[in-house]
Gaussian input, Z-matrix of N, CA and C with variables (Angstrom, degrees):
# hf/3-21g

backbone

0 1
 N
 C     1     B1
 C     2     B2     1     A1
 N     3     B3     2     A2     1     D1
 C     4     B4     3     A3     2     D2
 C     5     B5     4     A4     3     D3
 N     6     B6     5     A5     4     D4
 C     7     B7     6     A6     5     D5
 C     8     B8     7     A7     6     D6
 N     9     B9     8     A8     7     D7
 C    10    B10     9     A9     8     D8
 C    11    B11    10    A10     9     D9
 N    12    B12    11    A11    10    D10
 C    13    B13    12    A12    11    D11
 C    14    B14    13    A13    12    D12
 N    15    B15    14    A14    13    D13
 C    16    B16    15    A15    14    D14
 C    17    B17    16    A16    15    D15
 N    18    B18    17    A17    16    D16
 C    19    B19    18    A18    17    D17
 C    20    B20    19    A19    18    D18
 N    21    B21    20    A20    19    D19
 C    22    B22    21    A21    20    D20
 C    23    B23    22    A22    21    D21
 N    24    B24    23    A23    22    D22
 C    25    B25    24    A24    23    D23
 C    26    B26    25    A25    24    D24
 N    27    B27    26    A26    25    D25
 C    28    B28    27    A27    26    D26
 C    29    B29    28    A28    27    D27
 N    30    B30    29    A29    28    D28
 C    31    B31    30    A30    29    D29
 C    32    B32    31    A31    30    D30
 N    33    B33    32    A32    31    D31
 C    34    B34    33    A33    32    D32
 C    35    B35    34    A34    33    D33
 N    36    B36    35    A35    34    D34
 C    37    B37    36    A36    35    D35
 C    38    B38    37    A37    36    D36
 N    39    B39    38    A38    37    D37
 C    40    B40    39    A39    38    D38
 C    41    B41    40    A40    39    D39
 N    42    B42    41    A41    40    D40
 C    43    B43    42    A42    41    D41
 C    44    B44    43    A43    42    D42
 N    45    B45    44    A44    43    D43
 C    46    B46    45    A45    44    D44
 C    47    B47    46    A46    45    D45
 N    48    B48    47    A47    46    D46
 C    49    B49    48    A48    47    D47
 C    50    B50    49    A49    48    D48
 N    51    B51    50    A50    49    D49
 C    52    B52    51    A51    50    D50
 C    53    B53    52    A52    51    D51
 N    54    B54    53    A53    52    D52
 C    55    B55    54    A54    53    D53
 C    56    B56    55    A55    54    D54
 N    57    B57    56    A56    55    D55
 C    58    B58    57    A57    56    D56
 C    59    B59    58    A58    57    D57
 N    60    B60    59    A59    58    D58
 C    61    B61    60    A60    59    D59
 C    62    B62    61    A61    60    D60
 N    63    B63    62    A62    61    D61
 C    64    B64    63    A63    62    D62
 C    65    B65    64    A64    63    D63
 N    66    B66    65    A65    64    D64
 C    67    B67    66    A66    65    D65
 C    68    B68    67    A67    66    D66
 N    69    B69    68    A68    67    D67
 C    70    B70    69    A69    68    D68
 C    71    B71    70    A70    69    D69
 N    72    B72    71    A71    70    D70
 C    73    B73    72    A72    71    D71
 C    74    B74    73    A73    72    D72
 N    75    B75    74    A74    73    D73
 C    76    B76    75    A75    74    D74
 C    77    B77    76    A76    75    D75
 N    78    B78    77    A77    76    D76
 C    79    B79    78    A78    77    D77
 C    80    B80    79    A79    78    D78
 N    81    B81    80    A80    79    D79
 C    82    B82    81    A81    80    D80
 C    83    B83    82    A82    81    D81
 N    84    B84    83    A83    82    D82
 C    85    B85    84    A84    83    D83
 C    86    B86    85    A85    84    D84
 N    87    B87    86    A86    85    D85
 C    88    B88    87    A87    86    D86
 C    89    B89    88    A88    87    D87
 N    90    B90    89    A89    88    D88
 C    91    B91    90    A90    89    D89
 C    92    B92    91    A91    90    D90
 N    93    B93    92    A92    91    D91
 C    94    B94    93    A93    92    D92
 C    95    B95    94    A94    93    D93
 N    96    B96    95    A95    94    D94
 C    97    B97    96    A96    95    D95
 C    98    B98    97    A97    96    D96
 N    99    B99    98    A98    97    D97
 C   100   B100    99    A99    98    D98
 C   101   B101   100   A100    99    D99
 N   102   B102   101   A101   100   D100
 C   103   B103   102   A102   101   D101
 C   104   B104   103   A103   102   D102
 N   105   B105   104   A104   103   D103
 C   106   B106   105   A105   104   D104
 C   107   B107   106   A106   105   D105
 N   108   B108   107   A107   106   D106
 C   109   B109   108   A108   107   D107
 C   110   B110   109   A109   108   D108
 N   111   B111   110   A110   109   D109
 C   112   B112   111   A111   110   D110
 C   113   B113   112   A112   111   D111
 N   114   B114   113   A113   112   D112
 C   115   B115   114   A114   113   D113
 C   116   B116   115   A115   114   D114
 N   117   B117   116   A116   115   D115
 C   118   B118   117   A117   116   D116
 C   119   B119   118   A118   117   D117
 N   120   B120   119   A119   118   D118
 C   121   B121   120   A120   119   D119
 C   122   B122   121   A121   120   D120
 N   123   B123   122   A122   121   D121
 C   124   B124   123   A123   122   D122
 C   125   B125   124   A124   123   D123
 N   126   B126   125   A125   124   D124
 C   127   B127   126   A126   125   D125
 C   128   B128   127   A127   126   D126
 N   129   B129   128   A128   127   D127
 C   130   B130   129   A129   128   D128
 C   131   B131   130   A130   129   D129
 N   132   B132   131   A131   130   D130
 C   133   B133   132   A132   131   D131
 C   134   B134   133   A133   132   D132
 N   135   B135   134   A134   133   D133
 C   136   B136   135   A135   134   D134
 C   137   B137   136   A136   135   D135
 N   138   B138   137   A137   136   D136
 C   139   B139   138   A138   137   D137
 C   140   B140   139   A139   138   D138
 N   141   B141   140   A140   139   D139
 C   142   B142   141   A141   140   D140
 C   143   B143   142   A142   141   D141
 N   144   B144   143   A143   142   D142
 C   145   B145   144   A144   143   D143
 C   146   B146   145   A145   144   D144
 N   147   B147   146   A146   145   D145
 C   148   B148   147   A147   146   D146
 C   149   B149   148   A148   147   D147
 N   150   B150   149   A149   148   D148
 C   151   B151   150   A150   149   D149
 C   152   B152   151   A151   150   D150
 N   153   B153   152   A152   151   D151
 C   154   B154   153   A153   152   D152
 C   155   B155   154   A154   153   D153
 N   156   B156   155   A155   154   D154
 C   157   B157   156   A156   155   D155
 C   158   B158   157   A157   156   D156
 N   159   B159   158   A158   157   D157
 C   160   B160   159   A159   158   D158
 C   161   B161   160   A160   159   D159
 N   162   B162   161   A161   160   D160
 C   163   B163   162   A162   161   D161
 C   164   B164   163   A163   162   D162
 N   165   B165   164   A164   163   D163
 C   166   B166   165   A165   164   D164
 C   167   B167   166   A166   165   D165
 N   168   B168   167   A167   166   D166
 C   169   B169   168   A168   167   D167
 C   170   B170   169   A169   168   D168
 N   171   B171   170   A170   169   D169
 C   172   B172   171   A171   170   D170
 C   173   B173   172   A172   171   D171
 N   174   B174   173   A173   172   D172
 C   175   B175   174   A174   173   D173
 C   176   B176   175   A175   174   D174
 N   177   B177   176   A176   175   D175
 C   178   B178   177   A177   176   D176
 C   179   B179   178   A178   177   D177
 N   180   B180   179   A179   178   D178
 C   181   B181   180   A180   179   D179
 C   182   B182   181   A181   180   D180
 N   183   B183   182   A182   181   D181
 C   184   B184   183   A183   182   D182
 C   185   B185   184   A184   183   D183
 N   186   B186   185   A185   184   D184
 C   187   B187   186   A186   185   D185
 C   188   B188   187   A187   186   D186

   B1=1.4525
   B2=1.5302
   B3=1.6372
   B4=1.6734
   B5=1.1985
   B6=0.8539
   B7=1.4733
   B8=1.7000
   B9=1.5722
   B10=1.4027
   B11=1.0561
   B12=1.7084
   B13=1.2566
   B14=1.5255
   B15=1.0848
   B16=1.5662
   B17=1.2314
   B18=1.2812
   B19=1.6000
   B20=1.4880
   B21=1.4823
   B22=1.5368
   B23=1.4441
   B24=1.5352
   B25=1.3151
   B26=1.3910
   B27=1.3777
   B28=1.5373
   B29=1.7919
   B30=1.3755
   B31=1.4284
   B32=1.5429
   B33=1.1698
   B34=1.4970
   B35=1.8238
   B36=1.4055
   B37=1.3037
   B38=1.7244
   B39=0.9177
   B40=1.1989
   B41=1.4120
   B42=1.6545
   B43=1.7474
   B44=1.8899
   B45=1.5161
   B46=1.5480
   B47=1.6889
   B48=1.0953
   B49=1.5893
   B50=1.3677
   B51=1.6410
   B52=1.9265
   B53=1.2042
   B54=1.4855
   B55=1.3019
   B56=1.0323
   B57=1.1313
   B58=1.7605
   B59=1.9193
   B60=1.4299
   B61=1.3722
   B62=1.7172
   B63=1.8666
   B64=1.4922
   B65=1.1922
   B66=1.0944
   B67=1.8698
   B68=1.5988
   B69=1.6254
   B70=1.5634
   B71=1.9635
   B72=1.3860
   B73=1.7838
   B74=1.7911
   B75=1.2959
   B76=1.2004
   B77=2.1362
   B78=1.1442
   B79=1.3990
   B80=1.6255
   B81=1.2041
   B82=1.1857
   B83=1.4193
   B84=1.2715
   B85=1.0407
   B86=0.8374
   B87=1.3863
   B88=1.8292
   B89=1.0866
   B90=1.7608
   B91=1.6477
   B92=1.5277
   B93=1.2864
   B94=1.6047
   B95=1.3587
   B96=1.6498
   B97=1.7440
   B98=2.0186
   B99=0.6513
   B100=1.8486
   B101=1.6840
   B102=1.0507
   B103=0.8786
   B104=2.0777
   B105=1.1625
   B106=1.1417
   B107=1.7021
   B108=1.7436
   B109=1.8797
   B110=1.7465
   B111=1.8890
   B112=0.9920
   B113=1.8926
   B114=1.3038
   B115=1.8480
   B116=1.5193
   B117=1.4347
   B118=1.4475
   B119=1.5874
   B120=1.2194
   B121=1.4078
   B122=1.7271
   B123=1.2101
   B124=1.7242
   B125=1.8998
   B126=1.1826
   B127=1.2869
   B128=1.5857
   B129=1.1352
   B130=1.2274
   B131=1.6024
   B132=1.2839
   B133=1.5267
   B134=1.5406
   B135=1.1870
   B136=2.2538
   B137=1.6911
   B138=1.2264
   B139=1.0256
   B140=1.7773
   B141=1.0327
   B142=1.7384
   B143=1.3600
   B144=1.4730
   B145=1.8154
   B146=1.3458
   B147=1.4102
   B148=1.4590
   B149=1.7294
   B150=1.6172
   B151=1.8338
   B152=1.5057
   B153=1.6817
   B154=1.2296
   B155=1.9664
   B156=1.5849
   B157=1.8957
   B158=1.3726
   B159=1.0677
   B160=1.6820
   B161=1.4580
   B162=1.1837
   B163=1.4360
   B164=1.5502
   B165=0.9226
   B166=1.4913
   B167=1.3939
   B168=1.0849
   B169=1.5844
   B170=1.1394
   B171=1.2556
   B172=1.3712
   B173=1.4436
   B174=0.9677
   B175=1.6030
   B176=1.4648
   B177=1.1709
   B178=1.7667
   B179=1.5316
   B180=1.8038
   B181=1.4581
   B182=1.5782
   B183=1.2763
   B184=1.5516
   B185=1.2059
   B186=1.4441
   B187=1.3232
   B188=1.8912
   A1=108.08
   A2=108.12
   A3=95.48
   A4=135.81
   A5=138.03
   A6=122.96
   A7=118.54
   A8=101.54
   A9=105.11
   A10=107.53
   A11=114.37
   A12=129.60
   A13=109.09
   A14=138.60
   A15=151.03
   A16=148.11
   A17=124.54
   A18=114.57
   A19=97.11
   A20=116.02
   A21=139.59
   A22=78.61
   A23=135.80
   A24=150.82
   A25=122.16
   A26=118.78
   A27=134.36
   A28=100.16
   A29=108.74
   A30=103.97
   A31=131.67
   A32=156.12
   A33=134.76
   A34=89.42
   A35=120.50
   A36=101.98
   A37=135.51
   A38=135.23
   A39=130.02
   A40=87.15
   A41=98.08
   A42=107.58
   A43=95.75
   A44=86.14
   A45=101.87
   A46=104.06
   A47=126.28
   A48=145.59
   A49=87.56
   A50=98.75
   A51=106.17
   A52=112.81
   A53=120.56
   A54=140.13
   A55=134.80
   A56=144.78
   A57=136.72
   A58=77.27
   A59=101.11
   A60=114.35
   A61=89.76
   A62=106.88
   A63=99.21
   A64=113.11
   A65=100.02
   A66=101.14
   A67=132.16
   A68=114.07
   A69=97.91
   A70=84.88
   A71=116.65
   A72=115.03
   A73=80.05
   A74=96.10
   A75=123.25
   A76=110.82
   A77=108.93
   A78=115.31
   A79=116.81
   A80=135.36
   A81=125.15
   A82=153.86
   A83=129.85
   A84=102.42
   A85=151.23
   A86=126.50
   A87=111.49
   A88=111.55
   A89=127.55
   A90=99.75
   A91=80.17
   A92=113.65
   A93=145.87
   A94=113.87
   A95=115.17
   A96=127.47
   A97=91.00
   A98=111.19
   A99=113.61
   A100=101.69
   A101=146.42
   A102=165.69
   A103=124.95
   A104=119.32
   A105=114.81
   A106=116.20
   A107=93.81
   A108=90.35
   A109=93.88
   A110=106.82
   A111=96.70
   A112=108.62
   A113=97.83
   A114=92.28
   A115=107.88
   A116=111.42
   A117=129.76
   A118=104.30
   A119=112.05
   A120=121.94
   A121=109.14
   A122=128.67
   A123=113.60
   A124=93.59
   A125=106.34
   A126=111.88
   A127=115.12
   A128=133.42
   A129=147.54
   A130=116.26
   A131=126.94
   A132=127.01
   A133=105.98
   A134=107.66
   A135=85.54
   A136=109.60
   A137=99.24
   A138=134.03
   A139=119.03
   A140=131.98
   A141=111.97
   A142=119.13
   A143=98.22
   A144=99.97
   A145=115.88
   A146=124.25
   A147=129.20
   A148=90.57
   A149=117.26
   A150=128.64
   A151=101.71
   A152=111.17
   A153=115.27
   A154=107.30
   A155=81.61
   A156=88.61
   A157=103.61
   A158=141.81
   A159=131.34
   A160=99.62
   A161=102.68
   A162=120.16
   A163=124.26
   A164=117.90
   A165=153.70
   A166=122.62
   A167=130.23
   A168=143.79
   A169=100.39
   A170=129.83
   A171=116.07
   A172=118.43
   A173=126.45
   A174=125.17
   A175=116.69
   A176=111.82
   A177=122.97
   A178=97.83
   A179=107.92
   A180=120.15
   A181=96.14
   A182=126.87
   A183=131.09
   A184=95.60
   A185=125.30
   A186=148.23
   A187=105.43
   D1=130.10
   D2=174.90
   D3=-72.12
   D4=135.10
   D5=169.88
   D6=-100.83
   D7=145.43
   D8=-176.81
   D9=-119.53
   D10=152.93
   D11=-165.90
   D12=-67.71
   D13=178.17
   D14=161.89
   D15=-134.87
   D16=75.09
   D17=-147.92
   D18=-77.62
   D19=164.16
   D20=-155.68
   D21=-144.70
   D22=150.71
   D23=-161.58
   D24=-169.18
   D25=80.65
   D26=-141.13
   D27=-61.98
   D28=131.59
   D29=-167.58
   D30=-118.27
   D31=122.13
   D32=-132.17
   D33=-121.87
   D34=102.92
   D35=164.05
   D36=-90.22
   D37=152.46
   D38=-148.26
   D39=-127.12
   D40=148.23
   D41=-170.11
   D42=-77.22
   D43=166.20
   D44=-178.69
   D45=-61.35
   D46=167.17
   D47=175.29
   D48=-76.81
   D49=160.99
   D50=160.31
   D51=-80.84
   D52=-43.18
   D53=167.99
   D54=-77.10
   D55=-172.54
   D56=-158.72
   D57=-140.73
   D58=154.72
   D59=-163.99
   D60=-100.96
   D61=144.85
   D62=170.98
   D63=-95.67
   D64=-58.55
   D65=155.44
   D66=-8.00
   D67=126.08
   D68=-150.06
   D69=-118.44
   D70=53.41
   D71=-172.17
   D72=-68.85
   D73=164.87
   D74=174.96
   D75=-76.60
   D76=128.20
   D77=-169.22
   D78=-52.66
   D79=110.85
   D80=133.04
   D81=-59.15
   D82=127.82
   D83=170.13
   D84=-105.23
   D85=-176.81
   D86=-171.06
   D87=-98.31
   D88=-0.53
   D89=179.66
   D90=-176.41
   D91=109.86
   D92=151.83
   D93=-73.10
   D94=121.02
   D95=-164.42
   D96=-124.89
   D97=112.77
   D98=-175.69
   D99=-127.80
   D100=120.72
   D101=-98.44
   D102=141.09
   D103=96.73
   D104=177.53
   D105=79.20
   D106=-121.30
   D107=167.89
   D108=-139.66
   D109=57.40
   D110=154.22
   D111=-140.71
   D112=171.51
   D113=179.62
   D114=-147.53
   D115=112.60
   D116=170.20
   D117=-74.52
   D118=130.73
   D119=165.09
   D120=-112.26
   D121=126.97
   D122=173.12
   D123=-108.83
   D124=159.20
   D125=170.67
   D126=-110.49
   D127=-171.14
   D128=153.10
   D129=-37.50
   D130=121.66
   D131=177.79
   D132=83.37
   D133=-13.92
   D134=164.46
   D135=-60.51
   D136=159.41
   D137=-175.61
   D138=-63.98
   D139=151.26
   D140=174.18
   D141=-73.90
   D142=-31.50
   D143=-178.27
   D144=-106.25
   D145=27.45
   D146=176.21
   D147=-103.98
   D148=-24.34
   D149=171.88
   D150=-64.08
   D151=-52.46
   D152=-148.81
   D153=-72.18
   D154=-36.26
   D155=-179.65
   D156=-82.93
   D157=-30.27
   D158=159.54
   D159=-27.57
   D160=-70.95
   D161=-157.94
   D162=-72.95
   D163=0.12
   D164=154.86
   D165=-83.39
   D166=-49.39
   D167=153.09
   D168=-51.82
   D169=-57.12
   D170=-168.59
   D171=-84.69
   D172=-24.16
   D173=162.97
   D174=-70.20
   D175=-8.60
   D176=-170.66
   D177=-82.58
   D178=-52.84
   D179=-158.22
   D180=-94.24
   D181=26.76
   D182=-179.44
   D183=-81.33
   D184=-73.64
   D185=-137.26
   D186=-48.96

């Protein structure tokens, strides 16, 4: 069975704003998970452990 590599991509999250932005730029995100033939994007305001269990699922269903 093959196995495929997995990059992990160390990620810095930054606390929420006080304010809500008016500005309508197009979203970035903060932390791209690519893996196989799939691609997680998270945006701004997820959670730490909605990252951590992604990322847990997916190292589980690697093997």
């Amino acid at each position: 069975m093959p196995t495929n590599k997995v990059s992990i991509v160390p990620v810095h999250l930054e606390p929420t704003p006080s304010k809500p932005s008016t500005d309508r730029a197009p979203l970035k995100p903060i932390c791209v998970i690519q893996a196989n033939q799939l691609k997680v994007s998270f945006y701004h305001g997820v959670k730490n452990h909605v990252i951590q269990t992604v990322m847990q699922e997916l190292m589980k269903n690697d093997s």
